[in-house]
C-alpha positions in Angstrom: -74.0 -20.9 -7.5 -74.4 -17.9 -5.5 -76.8 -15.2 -6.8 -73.9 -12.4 -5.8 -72.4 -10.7 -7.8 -68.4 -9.9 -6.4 -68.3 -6.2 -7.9 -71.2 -5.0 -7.5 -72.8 -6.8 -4.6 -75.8 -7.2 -6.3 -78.1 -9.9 -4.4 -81.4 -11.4 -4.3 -84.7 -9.2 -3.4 -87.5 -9.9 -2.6 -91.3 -9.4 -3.5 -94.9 -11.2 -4.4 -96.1 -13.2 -7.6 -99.4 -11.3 -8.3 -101.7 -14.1 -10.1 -104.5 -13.6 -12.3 -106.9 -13.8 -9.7 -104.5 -11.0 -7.9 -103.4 -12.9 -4.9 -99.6 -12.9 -3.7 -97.2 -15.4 -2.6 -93.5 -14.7 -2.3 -91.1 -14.8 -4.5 -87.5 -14.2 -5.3 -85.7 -12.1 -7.9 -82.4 -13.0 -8.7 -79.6 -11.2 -10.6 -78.1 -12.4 -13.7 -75.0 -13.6 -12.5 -72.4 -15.3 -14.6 -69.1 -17.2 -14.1 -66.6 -15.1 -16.0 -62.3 -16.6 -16.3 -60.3 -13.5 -17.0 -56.4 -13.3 -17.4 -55.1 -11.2 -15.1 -51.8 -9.9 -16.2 -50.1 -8.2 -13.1 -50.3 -12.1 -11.7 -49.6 -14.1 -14.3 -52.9 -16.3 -13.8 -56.3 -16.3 -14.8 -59.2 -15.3 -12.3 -62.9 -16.5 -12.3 -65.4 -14.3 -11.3 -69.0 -14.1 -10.3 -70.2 -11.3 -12.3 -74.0 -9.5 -13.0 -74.6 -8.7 -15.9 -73.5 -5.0 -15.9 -70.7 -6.0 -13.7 -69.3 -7.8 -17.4 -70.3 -5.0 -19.3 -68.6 -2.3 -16.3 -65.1 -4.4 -16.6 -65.4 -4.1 -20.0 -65.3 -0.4 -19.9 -62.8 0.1 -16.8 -60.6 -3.4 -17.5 -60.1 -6.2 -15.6 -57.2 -5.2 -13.0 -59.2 -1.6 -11.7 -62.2 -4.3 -11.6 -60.3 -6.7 -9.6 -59.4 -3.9 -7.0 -62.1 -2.6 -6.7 -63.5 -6.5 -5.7 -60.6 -6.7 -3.0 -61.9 -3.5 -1.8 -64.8 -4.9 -1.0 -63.0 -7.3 1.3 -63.9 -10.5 -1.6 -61.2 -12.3 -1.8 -60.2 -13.7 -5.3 
């Protein structure tokens, strides 16, 4: 799975494991991203998103279809 997220654009970044001893090697930090089906009712159909975690809680708050423009917006096609 891609570690995206479609409305927020949240990605990996980037930074060091710090060991006891204090030495770094790279690492990777991912966001929390989730496969999420919602019904979308202008279309008739259900949609599956990749989602971060406060993506799910921001369509929660502003509903799935302003969530699903603002995604297109982006140029992510669903």
């Amino acid at each position: 799975m891609s570690a995206h997220c479609m409305l927020t654009g949240a990605a990996p970044g980037s930074g060091n494991r710090i060991s006891h001893s204090h030495r770094r090697t790279p690492r990777r930090f991912d966001p929390t991203v989730r496969r999420k089906r919602h019904w979308l009712a202008s279309e008739g159909r259900h949609v599956r998103l990749r989602l971060s975690a406060r993506a799910i809680r921001t369509v929660d708050a502003i509903g799935v279809e302003a969530a699903v423009a603002r995604i297109r917006a982006r140029g992510v096609r669903i």
